[in-house]
C-alpha positions as CSV (number, residue, x, y, z in Angstrom):
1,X,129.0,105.1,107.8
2,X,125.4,105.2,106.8
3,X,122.2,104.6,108.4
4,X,119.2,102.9,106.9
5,X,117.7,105.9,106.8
6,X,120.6,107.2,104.7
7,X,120.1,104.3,102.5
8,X,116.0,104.3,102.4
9,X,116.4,108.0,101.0
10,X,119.2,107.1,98.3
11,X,117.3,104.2,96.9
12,X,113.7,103.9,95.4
13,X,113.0,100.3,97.2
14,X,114.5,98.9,100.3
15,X,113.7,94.9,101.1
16,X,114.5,94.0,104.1
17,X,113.7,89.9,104.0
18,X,113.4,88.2,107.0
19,X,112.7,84.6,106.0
20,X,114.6,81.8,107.7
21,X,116.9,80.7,105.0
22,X,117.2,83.9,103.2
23,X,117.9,87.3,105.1
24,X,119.0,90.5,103.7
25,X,118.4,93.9,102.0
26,X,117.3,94.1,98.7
27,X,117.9,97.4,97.0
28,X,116.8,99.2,93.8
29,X,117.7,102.5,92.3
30,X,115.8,103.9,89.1
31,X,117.2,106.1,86.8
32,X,115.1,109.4,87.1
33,X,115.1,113.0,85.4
34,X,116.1,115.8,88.4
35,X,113.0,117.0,90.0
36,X,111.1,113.7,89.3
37,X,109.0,112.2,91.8
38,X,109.6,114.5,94.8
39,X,106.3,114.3,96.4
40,X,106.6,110.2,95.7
41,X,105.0,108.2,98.4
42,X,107.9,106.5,99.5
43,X,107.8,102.9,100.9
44,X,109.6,100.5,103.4
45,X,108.9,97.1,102.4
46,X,110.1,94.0,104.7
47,X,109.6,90.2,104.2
48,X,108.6,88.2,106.8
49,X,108.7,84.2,105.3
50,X,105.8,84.8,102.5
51,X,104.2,87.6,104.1
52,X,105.2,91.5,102.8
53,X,105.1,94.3,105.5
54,X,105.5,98.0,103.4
55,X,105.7,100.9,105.6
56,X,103.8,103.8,103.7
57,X,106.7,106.7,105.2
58,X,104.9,110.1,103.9
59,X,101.8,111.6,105.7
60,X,99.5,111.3,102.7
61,X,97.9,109.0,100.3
62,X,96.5,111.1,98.3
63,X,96.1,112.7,94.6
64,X,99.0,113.5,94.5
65,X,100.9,110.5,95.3
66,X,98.2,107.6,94.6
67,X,99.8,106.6,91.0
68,X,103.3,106.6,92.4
69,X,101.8,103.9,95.3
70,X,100.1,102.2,92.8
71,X,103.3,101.7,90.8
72,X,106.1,101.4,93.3
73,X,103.5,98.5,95.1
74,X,103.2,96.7,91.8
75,X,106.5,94.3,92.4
76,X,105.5,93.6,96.2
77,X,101.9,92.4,94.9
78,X,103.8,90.1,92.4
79,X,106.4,89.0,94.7
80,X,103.8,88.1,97.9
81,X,100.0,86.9,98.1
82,X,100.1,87.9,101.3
83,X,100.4,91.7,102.4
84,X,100.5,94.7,105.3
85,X,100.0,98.0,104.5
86,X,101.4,99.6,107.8
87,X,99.8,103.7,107.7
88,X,101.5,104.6,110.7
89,X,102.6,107.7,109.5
90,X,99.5,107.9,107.3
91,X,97.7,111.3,108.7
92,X,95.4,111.9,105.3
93,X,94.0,109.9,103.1
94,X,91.6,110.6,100.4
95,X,89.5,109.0,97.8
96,X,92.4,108.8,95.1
97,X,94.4,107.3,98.2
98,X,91.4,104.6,99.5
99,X,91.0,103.4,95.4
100,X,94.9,102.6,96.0
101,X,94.7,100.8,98.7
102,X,90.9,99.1,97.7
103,X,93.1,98.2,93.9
104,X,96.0,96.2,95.9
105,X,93.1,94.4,97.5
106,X,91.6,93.4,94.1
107,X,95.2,92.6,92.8
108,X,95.9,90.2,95.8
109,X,92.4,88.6,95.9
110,X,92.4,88.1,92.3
111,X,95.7,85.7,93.1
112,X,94.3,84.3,96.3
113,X,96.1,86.5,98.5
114,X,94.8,88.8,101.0
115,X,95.7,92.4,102.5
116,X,95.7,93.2,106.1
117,X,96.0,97.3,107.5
118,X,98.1,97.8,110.5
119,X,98.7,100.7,112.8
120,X,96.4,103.1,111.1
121,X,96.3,106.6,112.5
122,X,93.1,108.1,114.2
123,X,92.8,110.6,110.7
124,X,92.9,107.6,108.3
125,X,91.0,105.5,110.3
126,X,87.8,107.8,110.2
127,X,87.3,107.9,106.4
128,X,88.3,104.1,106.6
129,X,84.9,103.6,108.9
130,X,83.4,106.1,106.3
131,X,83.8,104.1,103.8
132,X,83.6,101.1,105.6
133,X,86.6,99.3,104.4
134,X,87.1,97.7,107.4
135,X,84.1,95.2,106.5
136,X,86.4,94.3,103.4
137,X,89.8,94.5,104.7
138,X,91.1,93.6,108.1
139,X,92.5,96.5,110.5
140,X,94.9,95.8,113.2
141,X,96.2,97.6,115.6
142,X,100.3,96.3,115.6
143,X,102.3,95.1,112.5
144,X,102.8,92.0,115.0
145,X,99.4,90.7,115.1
146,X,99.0,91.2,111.5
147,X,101.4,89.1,111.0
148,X,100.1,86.1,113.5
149,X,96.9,86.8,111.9
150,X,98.6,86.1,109.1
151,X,100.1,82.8,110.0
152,X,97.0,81.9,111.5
153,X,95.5,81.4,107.7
């Protein structure tokens, strides 16, 4: 029998949907060449009624992985207007990794949607202030209370 973490490591994209008249997993496998995409930023993305939760699951947004973020979050910002980026695990982040997050904002405002940051580690959170993105996008602490302030709008 597997886990769901047996099956989040077999498959590119996990949905877990979590709406009231639809609930399941959604899964997709690509076809990829051996040795492609091994230091892919790999992502957990549930859906809560209209509002998308994906859980970033490596330690970095970075260089490295930035494009591979930037493409695997592409159907989630044309499925939902509304979206958390949870950086729980999240320890680095650098400028390559900020212009990820900052373009999903610019996708999702440009459709009238917004994005909301939860659970950001201490690491991430100081070049956040650096930057100052929290004036721009909303931090909160908890995936929960994104997700009220979410249904608040």
């Amino acid at each position: 029998m597997h886990t769901f973490d047996d099956i989040r490591e077999l498959m590119d994209e996990v949905y877990y949907l979590h709406a009231a008249r639809r609930r399941g997993i959604r899964m997709v496998k690509r076809r990829s060449k051996p040795g492609e995409g091994d230091n892919k930023m790999k992502l957990l993305v549930e859906k809560f009624d209209d509002v998308a939760v994906a859980a970033l699951q490596g330690e970095a947004l970075d260089a490295s992985n930035a494009d591979d973020f930037r493409r695997d979050i592409e159907p989630v910002l044309r499925d939902s207007r509304k979206l958390i980026l949870d950086l729980g695990k999240v320890t680095f982040v650098d400028s390559r990794g900020c212009g990820a997050i900052l373009s999903c904002l610019k996708s999702l405002n440009e459709a009238g949607g917004d994005l909301k940051l939860c659970c950001v580690t201490k690491p991430a959170r100081v070049v956040f202030d650096l930057i100052r993105l929290h004036r721009i996008c909303e931090i909160i602490d908890t995936k929960e209370r994104a997700l009220t302030a979410f249904k608040k709008t």
